[in-house]
N, C-alpha and C positions, 0 to 999 in steps of 0.2 A: 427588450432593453429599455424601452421608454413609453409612455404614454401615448406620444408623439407617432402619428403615422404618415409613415414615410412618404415623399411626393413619387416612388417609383416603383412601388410596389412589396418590395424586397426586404429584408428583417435590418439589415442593416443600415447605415447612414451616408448619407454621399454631400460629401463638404468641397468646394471648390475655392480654390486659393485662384484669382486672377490677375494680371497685369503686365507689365512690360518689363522685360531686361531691365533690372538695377530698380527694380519697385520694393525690393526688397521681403518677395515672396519668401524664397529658403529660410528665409531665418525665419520669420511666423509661421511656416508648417511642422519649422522643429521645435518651437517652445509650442504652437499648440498640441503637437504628437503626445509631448514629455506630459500635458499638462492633462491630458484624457488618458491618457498610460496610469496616469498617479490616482484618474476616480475608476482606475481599474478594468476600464473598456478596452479590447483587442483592437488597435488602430492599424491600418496598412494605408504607406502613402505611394503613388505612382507619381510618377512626374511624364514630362511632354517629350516625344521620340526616346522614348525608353521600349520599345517592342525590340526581343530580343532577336526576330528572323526581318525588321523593316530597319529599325533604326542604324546598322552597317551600312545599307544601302544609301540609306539619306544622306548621313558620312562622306559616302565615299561619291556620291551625286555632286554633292556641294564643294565637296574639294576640288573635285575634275571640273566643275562650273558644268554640269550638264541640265540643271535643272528652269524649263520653261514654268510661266508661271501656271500653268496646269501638270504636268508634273511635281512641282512641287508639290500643290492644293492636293494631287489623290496618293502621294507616296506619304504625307502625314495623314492621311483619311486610313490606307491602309496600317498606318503603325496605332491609330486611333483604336482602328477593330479591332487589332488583335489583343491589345492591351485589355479590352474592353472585354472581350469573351476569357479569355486566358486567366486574370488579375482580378480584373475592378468589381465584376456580376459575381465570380465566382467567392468571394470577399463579402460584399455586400448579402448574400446567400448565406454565406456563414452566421452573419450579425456584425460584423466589422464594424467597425467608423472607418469608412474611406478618406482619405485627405488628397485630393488631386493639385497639383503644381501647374495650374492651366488645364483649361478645357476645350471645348469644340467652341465656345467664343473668342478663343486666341484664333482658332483656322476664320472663323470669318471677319475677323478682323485683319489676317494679315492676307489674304487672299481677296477680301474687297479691294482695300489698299493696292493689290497684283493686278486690279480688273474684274474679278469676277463679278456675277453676278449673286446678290445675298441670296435669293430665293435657288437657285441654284446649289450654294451651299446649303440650306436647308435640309434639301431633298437628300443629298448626300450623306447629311447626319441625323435623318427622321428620327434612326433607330435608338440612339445616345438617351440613357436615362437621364429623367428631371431631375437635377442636383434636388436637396433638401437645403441648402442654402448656400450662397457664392460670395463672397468676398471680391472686392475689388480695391487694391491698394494705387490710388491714383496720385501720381507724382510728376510734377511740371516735365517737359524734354530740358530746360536748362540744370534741370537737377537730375534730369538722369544722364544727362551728358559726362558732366561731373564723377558721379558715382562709376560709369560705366570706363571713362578714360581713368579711373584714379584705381580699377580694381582688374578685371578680363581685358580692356581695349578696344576698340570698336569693331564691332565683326561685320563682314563683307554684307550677310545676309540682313541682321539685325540692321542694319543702318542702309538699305534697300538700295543697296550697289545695283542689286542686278535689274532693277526697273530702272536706272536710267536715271533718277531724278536730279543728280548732279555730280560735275566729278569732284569736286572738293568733298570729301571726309566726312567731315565732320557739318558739312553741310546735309549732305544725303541723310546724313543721321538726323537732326534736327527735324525736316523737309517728312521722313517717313516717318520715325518717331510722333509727331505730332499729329500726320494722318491717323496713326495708328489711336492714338490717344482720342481723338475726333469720333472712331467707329466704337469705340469703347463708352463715351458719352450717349453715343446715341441709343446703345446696349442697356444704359441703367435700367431705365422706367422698365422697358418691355421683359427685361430678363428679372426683376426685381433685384438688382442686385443690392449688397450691402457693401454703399462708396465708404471709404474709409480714407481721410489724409496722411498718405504716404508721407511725410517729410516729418510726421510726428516722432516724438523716439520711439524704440521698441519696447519699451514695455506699456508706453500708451496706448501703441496699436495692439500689444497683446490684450489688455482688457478689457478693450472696445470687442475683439472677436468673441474673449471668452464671454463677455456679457450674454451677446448673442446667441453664442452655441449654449449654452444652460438652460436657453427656451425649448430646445428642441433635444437633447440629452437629460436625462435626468440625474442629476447627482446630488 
């Protein structure tokens, strides 16, 4: 497909869209899908708790409030695997461009943030192929407050109700949000990410990606 050889072996490409609720991932995975569709490459994108035999469970975990913060940490490790044998390998095998909606550095960020420990999560996700390049759309918590009260609302889990950090609202969100935003900082350097300023408009950020992916695709 490309010159370019892939960081995981595989004929295909593995692109990773990262960041938090209201970073305004969705929409950059569907203008970059449309826009490697149009130089003719077969794209498939997964997104985060989308396994079709884990992700009910998580559901139905999180509605009951049954979920400790280790329960949580392996029922998204298990919907990671299966995704990942099932979709993403067998995709990438074909020659795909994978486009993922969050990856295994969403679990160790929001699972540091729970307690755990990061070496810990490591070992749990050895196996997770080395993207070929990850985005990171970084956007302040006061502007994803905004975005997220102005669009879905603030969700129990997303705004880390169930650790405790505060009982006002819209505090907890800010409070975990910005933890969250903290483990993601300290992710750039070591993951090599490519930070990008979320608060840009969208077709900024689309160009800034496609520049990017053009290194590594050949069109």
């Amino acid at each position: 497909m490309t010159q370019y050889k892939s960081k995981h072996g595989y004929e295909g490409l593995l692109i990773v869209i990262e960041g938090t609720d209201g970073s305004g991932k969705s929409t950059q995975i569907e203008r970059l899908k449309r826009w490697i569709e149009d130089q003719s490459y077969g794209v498939m994108v997964s997104e985060w708790k989308t396994s079709k035999f884990i992700a009910d469970a998580i559901n139905d975990a999180k509605d009951r409030n049954l979920l400790n913060a280790t329960t949580f940490s392996l029922l998204y490790a298990a919907d990671f695997a299966d995704r990942l044998e099932q979709v993403i390998i067998p995709a990438l095998k074909a020659g795909f461009v994978v486009i993922l909606d969050r990856y295994i550095y969403t679990a160790y960020v929001r699972d540091v943030v729970r307690g755990h420990n990061i070496e810990w999560l490591k070992n749990l996700y050895d196996y997770a192929p080395e993207p070929d390049m990850v985005f990171y759309l970084d956007v302040p918590v006061e502007i994803l407050l905004k975005r997220i009260i102005g669009t879905t609302g603030l969700d129990y889990w997303e705004s880390g109700r169930d650790i405790g950090l505060s009982s006002d609202f819209y505090k907890s969100f800010q409070i975990y949000q910005g933890k969250c935003l903290e483990e993601y900082k300290k992710m750039i350097k070591e993951y090599g990410f490519i930070s990008i300023d979320g608060t840009l408009n969208e077709k900024e950020i689309h160009k800034k990606i496609i520049s990017e992916v053009k290194k590594i695709l050949e069109v």
